[in-house]
C-alpha positions in Angstrom: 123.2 116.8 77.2 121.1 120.4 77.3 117.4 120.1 78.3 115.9 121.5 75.4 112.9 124.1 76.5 110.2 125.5 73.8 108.9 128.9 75.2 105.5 129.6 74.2 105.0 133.5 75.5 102.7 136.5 73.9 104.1 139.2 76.1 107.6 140.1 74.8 108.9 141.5 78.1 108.2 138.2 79.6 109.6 136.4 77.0 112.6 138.3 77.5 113.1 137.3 81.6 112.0 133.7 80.8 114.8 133.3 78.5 117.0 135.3 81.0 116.5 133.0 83.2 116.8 129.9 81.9 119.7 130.7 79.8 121.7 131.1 83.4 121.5 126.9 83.4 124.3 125.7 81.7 122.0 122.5 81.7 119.0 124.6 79.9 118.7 125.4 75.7 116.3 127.1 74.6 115.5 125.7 70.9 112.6 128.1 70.1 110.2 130.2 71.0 106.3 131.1 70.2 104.2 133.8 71.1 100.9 131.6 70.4 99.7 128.3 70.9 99.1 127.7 67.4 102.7 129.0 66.6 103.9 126.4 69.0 102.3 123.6 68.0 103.6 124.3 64.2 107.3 124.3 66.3 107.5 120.9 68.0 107.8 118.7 65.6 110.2 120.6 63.9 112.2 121.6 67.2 111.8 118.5 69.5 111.8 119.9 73.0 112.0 118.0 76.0 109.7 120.8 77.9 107.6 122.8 76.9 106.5 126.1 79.2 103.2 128.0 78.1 101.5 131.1 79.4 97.9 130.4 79.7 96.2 133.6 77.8 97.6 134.2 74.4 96.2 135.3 71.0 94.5 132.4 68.6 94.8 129.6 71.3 95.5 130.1 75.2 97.3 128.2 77.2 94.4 125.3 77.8 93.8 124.6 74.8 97.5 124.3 73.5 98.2 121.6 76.5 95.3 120.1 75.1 96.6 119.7 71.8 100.1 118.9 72.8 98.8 116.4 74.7 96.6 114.3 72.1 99.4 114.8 69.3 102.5 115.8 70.6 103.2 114.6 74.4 105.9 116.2 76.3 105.9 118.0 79.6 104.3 121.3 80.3 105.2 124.0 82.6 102.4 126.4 82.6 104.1 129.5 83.7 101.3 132.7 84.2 99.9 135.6 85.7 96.4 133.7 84.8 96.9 130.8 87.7 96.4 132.2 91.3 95.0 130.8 94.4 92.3 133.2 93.4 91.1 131.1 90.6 92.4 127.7 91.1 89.5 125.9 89.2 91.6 127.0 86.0 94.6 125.4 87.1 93.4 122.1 87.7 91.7 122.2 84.6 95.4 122.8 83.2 96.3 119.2 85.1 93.7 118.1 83.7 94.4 118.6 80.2 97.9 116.9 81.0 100.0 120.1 82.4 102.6 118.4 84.6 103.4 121.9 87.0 102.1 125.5 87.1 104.2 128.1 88.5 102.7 131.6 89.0 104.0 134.5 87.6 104.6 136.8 90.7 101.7 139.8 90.4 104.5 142.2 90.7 105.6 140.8 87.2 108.3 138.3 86.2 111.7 140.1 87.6 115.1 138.4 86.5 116.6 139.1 89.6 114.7 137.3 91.7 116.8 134.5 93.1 113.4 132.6 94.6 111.4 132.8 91.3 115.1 131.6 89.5 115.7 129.0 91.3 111.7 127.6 91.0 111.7 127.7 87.6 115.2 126.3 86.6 114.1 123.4 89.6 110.5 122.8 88.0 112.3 122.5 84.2 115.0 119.9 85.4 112.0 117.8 87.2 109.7 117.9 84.2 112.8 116.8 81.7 113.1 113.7 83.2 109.0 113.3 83.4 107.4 110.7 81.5 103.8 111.4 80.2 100.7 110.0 78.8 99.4 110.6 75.0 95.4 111.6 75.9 92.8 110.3 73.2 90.9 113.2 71.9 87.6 111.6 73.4 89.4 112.4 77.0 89.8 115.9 76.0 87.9 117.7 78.9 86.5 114.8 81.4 88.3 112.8 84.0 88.5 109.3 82.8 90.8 106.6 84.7 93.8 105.4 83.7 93.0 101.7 82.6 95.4 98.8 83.0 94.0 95.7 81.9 97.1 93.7 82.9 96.1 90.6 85.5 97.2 91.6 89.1 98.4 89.6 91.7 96.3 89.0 94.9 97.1 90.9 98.0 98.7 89.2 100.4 96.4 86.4 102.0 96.9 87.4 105.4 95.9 90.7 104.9 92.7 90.0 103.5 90.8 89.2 106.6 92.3 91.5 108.6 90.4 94.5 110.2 91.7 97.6 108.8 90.4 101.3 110.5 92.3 104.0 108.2 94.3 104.7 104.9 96.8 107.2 104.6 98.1 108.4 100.8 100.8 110.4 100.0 101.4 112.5 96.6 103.5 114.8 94.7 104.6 115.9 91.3 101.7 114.0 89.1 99.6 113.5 92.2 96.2 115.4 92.2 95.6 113.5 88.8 96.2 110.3 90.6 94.3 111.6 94.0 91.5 111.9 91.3 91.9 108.8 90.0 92.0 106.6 93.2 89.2 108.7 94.8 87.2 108.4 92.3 86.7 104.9 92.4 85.6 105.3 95.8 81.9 105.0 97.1 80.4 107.6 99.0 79.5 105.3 102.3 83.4 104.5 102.3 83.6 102.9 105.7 87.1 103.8 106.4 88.9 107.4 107.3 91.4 108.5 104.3 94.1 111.1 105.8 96.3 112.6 102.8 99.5 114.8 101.7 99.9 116.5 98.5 102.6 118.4 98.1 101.2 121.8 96.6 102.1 125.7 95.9 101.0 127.6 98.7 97.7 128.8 98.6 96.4 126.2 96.2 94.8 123.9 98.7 91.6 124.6 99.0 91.0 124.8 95.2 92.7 121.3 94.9 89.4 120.1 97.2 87.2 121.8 95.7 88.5 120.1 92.4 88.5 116.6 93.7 85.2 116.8 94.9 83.9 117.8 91.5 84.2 113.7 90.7 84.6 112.5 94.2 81.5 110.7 96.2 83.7 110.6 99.8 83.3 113.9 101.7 86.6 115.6 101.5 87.6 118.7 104.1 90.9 120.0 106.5 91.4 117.7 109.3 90.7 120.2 112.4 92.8 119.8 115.2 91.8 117.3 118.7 88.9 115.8 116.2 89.1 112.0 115.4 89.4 111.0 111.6 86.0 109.5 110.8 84.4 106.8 108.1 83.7 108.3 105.1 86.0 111.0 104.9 88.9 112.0 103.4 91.1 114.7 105.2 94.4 116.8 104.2 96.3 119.0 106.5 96.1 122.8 106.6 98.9 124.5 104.5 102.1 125.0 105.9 101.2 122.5 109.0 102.1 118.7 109.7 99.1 116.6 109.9 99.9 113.8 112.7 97.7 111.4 115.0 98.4 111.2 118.9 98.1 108.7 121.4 94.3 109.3 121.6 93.7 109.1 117.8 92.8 112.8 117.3 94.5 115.2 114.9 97.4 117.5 116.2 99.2 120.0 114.4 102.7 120.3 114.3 104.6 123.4 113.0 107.5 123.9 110.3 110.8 123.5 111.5 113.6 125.3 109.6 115.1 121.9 108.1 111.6 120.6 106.9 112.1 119.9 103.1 108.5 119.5 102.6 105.5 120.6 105.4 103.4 119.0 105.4 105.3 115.8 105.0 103.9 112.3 104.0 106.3 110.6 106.4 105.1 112.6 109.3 101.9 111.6 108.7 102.5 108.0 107.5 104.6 107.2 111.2 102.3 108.7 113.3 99.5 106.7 111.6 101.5 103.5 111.9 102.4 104.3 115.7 98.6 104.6 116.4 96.9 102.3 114.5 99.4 99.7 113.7 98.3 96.8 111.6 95.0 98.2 110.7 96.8 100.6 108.8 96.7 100.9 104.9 99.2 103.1 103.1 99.4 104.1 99.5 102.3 106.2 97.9 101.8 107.9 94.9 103.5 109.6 92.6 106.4 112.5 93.5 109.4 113.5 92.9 112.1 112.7 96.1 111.7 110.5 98.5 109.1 111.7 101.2 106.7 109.3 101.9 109.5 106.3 101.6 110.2 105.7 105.0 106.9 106.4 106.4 105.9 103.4 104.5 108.6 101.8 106.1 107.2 102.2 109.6 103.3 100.6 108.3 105.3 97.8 107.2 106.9 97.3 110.4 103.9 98.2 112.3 102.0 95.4 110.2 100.1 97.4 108.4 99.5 97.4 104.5 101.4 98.8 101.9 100.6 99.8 98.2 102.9 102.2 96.0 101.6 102.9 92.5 103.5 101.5 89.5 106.1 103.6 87.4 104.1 103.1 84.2 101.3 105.3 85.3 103.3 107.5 87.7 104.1 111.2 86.0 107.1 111.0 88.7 108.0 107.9 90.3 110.8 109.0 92.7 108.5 108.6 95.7 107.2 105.2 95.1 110.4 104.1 93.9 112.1 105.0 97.1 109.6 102.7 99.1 110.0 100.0 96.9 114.4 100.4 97.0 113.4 100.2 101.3 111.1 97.0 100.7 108.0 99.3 102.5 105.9 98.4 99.6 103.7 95.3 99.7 102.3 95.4 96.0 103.1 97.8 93.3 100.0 98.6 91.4 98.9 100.9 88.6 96.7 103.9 89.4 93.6 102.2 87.9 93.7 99.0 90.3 94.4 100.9 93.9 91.0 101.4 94.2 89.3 97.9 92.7 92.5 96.5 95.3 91.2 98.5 98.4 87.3 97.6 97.7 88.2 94.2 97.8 89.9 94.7 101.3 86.8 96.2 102.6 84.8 92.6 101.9 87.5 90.4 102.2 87.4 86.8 101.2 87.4 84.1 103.0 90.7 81.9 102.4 
């Protein structure tokens, strides 16, 4: 069965490649097309598309705003695909992920070429990942500000012999769907957090830095790039520099280690996650969040064996939940919780009861 892709384009030359080159998947209809938001919000119902991919400025209603709307009447995956979200000015793309956007992928400033097998391949990869994504209606009183995704379900304790042990770090892993849930765990957070937090996200290239910038906006832990032969400290949060591994020697500091041909993903969760669990051991907490693959699975596996804690967050409030869902297939994940109760969870671990 076709993945069936609603285009919603003002520029008619880019309209052109886009439908170029998605029409190369066999696996890929497109079942209409829209030059404004407006015109595409008038479509969906009528056309039912599994994905939906949206420049950001258009005529009547830009990009924002139409993920906005989609998203409180109309939910379905969004590929923003534009010229309008660089590294320049990533405050507007997180503002798209806010709104509910699943993925961005930036037009090239050279201009959308059809013939470019790297920019091919990205997009018919992002619209396969996002047909199979699962995401959340927003109420229109969400429309603009962070709120956390509540679960009011009763959740088991953590494990009783955990509770009185004496953790000294956390380490999180994300993907597809993860600076929303980085928000959302963060967030809940206080600002004397007594432990360090070392994190992945897998992100575009050049998009880091506006992704901290972002999550400090509702974030009271100090967030920054781990530097190199430093030791993680309480009350921090750190993510590797782009394009490097983020690991923990023998002596607890940072190192950096470079991209090796075969890498799927630099930096990687698991590369972080096993040198963690190697140093630190049992007073090591990890949390996998949502992503797509499996990175992130078997550095849970070696907390779990090193004693340490292990949380993965559920599939109900995961946009993706291949990565969690690979820990929990390897029995690396000690509770499955949803994205709301990670934090409530943690803070309970930092005063633990008595048993």
């Amino acid at each position: 069965m076709s993945i069936r892709v609603l285009l919603v384009e003002d520029s008619p030359i880019a309209m052109m490649v886009l439908k170029r080159i998605l029409s190369s998947s066999p696996e890929i209809e497109i079942v209409g097309t829209a030059r404004t938001g407006r015109e595409g919000l008038d479509l969906i119902p009528r056309i039912q598309p599994d994905v939906i991919c949206t420049d950001y400025f258009m005529p009547q209603m830009n990009g924002l705003e139409f993920t906005s709307h989609v998203m409180v009447d109309y939910p379905l995956p969004i590929l923003v695909v534009s010229a309008s979200v660089q590294e320049d000015d990533p405050k507007r793309i997180f503002q798209l992920l806010e709104a509910g956007a699943v993925d961005i992928l930036p037009k090239p400033k050279a201009g959308l070429d059809p013939d470019n097998v790297v920019l091919t391949q990205a997009l018919i990869n992002k619209v396969k990942i996002l047909s199979g994504v699962k995401v959340f209606r927003k109420k229109r009183s969400q429309l603009g500000r962070s709120q956390p995704l509540a679960d009011r379900r009763p959740q088991p304790p953590l494990l009783s012999a955990t509770r009185s042990s004496n953790f000294k770090i956390i380490a999180v892993g994300a993907s597809t769907g993860g600076p929303l849930a980085l928000q959302q765990l963060f967030m809940g957070l206080p600002k004397e957090f007594p432990w360090p937090i070392v994190c992945v996200q897998h992100i575009s290239e050049g998009f880091l830095q506006g992704l901290l910038d972002w999550l400090m906006t509702t974030c009271g832990v100090s967030i920054e790039i781990a530097q190199a032969d430093r030791k993680p400290q309480p009350g921090k949060i750190y993510f590797p520099p782009e394009r490097q591994h983020l690991t923990i020697n023998e002596y607890g500091r940072f190192v950096y280690l470079q991209a090796q041909p075969e890498d799927i993903h630099c930096p990687a969760v698991t590369t972080l996650f096993s040198s963690v669990a190697k140093f630190y051991g049992r007073k090591t907490i990890g949390i996998l969040l949502s992503g797509m693959g499996r990175d992130g699975a078997d550095g849970m596996k070696s907390i779990v064996e090193a004693g340490g804690l292990t949380i993965a967050q559920d599939e109900a409030t995961s946009v993706v939940f291949g990565m969690p869902r690979a820990a929990i297939e390897l029995d690396a994940a000690h509770q499955v919780l949803p994205i709301g109760a990670i934090a409530p969870a943690i803070l309970e671990l930092v005063n633990p009861v008595d048993q």
